[in-house]
OpenMM code with the backbone's topology and positions (N, CA, C; nanometers):
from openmm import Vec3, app, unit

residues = "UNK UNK UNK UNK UNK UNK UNK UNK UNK UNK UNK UNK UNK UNK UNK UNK UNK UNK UNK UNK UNK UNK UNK UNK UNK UNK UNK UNK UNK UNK UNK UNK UNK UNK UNK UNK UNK UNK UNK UNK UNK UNK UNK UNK UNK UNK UNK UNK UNK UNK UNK UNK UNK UNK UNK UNK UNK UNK UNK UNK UNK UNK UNK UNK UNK UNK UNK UNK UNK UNK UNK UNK UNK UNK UNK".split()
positions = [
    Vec3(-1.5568, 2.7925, 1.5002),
    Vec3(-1.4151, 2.8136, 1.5132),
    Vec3(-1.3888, 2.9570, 1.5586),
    Vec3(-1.3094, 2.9743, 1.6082),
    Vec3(-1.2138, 3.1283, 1.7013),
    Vec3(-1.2246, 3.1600, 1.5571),
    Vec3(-1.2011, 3.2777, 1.5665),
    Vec3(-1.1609, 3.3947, 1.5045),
    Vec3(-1.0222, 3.4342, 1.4610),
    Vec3(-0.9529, 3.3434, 1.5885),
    Vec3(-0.8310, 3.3033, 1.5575),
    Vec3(-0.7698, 3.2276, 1.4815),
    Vec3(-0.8326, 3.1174, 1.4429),
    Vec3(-0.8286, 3.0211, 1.3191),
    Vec3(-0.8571, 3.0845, 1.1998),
    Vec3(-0.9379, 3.0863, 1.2095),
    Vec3(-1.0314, 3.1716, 1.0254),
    Vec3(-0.9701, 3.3090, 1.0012),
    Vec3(-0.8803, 3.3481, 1.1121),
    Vec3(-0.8486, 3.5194, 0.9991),
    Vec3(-0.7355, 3.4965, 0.9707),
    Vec3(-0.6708, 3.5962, 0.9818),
    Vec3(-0.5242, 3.6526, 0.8743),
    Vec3(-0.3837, 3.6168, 0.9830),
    Vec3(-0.3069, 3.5636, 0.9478),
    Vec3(-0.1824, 3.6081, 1.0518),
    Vec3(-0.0923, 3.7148, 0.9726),
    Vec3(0.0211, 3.7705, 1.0886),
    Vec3(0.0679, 3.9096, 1.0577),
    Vec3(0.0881, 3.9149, 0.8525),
    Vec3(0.1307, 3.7920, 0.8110),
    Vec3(0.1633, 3.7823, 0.6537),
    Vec3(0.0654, 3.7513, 0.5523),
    Vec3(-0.0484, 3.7746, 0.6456),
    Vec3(-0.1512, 3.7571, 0.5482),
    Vec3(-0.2419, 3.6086, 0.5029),
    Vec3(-0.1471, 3.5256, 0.5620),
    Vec3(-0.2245, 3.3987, 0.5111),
    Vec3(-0.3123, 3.3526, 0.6027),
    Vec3(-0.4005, 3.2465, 0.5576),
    Vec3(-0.4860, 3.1934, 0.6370),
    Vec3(-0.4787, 3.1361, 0.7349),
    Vec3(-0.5297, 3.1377, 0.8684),
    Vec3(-0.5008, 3.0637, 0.9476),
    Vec3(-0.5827, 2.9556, 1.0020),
    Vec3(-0.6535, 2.9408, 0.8798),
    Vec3(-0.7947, 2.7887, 0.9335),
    Vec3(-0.6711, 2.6386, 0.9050),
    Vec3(-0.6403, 2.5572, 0.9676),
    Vec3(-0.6425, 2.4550, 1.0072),
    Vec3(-0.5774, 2.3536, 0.8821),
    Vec3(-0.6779, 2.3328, 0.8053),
    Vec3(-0.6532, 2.2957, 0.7251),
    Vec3(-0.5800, 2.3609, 0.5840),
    Vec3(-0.5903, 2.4949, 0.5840),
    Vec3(-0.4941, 2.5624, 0.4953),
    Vec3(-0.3391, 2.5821, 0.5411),
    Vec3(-0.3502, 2.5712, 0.6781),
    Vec3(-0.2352, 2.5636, 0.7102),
    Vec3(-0.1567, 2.4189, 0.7105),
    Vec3(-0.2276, 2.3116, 0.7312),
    Vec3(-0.1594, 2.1775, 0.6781),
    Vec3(-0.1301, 2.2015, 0.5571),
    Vec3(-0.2081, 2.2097, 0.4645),
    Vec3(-0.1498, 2.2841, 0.3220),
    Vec3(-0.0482, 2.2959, 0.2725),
    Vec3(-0.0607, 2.4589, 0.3237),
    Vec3(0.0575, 2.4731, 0.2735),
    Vec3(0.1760, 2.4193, 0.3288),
    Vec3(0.1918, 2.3341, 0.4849),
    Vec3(0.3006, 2.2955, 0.5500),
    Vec3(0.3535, 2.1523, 0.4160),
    Vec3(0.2170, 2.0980, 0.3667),
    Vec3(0.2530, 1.9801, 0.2731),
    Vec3(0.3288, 2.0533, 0.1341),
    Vec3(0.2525, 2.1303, 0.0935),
    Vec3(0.3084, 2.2041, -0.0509),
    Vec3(0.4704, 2.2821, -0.0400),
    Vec3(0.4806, 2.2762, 0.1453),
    Vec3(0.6077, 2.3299, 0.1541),
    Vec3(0.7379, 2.2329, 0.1473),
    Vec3(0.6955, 2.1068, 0.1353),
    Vec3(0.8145, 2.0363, 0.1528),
    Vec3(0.8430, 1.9803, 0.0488),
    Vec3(1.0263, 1.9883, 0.0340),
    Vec3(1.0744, 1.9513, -0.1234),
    Vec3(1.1284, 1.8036, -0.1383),
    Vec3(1.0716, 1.7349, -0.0727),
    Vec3(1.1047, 1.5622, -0.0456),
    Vec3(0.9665, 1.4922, -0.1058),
    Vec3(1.0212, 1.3706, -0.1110),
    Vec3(0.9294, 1.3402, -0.1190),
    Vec3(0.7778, 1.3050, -0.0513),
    Vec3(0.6272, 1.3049, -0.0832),
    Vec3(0.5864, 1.3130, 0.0240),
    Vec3(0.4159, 1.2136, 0.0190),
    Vec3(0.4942, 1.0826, -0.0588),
    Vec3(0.3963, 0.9594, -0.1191),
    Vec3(0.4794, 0.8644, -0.0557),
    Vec3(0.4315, 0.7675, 0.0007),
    Vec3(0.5185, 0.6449, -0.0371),
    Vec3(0.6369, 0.5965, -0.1507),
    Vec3(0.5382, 0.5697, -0.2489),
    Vec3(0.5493, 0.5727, -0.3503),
    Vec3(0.6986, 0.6133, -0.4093),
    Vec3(0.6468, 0.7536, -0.4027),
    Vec3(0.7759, 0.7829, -0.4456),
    Vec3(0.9017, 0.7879, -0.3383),
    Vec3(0.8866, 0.7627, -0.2501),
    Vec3(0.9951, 0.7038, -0.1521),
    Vec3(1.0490, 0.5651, -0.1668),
    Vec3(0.9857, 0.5194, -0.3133),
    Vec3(1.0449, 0.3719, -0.3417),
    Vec3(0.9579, 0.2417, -0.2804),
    Vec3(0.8540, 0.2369, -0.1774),
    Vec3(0.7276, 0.2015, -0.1094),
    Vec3(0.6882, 0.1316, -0.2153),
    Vec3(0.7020, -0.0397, -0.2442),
    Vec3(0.6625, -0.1161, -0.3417),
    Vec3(0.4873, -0.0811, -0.3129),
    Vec3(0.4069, -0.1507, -0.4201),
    Vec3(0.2723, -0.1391, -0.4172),
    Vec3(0.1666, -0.2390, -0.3308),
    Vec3(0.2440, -0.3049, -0.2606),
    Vec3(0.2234, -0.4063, -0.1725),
    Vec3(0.2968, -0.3359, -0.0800),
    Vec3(0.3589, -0.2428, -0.0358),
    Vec3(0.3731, -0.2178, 0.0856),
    Vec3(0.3046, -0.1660, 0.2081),
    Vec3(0.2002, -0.0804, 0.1828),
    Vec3(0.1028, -0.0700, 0.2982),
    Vec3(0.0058, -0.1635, 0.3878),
    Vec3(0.0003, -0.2644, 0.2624),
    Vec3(-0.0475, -0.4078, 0.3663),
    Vec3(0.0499, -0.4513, 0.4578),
    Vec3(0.1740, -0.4995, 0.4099),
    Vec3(0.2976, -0.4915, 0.4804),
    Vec3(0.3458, -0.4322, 0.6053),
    Vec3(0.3162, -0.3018, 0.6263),
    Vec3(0.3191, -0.1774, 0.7168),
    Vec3(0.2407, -0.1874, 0.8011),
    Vec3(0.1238, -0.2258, 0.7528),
    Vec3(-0.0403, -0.2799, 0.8480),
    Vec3(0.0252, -0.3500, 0.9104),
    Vec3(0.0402, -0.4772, 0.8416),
    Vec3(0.0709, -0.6202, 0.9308),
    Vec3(0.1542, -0.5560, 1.0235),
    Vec3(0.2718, -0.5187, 1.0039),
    Vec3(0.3527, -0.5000, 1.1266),
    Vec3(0.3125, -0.4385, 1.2030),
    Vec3(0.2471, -0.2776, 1.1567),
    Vec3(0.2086, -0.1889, 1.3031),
    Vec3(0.1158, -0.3021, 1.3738),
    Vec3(0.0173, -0.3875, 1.3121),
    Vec3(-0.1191, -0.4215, 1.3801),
    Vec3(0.0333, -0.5229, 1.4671),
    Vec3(0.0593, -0.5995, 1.4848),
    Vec3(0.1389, -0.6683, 1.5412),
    Vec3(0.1627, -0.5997, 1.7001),
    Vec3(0.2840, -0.4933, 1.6525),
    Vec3(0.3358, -0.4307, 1.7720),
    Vec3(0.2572, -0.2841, 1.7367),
    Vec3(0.1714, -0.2859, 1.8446),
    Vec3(0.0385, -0.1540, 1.8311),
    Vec3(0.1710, -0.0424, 1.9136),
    Vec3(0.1425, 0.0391, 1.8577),
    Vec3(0.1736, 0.2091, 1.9501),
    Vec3(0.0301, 0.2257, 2.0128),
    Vec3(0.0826, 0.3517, 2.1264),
    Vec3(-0.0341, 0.3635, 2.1996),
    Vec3(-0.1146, 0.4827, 2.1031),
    Vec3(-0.2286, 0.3961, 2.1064),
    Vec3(-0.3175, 0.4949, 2.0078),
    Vec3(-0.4766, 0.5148, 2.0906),
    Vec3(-0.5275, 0.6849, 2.1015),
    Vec3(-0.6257, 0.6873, 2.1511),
    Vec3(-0.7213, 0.5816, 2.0874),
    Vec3(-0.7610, 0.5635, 1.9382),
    Vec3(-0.8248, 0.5054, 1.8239),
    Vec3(-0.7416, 0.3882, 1.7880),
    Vec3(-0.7993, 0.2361, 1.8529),
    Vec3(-0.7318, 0.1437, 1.8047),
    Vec3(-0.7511, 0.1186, 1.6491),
    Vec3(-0.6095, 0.1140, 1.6021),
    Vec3(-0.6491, 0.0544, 1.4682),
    Vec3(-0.6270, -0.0705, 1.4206),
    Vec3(-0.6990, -0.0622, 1.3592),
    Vec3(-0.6921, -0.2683, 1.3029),
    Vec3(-0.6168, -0.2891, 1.1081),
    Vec3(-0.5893, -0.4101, 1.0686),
    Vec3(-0.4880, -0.4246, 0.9583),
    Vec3(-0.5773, -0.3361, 0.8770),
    Vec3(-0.7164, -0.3353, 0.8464),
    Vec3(-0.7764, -0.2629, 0.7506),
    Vec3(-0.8060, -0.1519, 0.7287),
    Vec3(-0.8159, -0.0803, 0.8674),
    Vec3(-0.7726, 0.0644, 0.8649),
    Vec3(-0.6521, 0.0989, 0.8593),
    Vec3(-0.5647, 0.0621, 0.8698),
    Vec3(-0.4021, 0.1162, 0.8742),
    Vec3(-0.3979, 0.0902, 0.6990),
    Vec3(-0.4328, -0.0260, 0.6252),
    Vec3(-0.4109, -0.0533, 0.4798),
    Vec3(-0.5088, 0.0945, 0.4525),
    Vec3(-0.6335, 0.1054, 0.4623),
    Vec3(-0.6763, 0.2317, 0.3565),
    Vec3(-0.5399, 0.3295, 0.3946),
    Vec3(-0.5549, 0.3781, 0.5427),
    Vec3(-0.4507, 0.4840, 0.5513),
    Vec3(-0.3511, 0.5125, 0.4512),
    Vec3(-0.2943, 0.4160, 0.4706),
    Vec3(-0.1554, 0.3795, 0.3800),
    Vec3(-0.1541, 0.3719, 0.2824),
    Vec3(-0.2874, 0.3355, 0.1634),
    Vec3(-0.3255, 0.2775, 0.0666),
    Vec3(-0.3287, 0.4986, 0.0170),
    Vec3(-0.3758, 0.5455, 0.0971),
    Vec3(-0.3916, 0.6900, 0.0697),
    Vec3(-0.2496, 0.7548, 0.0904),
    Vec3(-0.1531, 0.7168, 0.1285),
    Vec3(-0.0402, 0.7795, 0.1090),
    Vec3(0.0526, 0.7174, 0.0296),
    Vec3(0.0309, 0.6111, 0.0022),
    Vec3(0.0436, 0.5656, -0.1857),
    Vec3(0.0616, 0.6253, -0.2533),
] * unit.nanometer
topology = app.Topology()
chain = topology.addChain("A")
for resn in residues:
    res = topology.addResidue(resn, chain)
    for name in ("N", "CA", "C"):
        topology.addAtom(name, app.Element.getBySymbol(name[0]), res)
């Protein structure tokens, strides 16, 4: 990785990649599960079925069982 990723920006924080998803997640005051968006526990199969139905264009086709873990992880 650059040097640009892994060091400091002007405030000091990290700028690798994944610390910065981070904190972008720890920054938001909504909700940020399904779940707690009211997302019954049967809903990510649900969500599957439909995306797998009408696909978006995706470099990585996904199929009902990968879209369910996905989803099953934002549960």
């Amino acid at each position: 990785m650059s040097d640009f990723l892994t060091g400091k920006n002007r405030l000091g924080e990290d700028r690798d990649p994944l610390a910065v998803v981070g904190r972008l997640a720890r920054s938001c005051e909504g909700s940020t599960t399904l779940s707690a968006l009211g997302d019954p526990r049967d809903g990510p199969r649900t969500i599957a079925e439909r995306s797998a139905a009408q696909p978006y264009p995706n470099p990585h086709p996904l199929g009902g069982d990968t879209l369910v873990h996905l989803l099953d992880d934002t549960w």
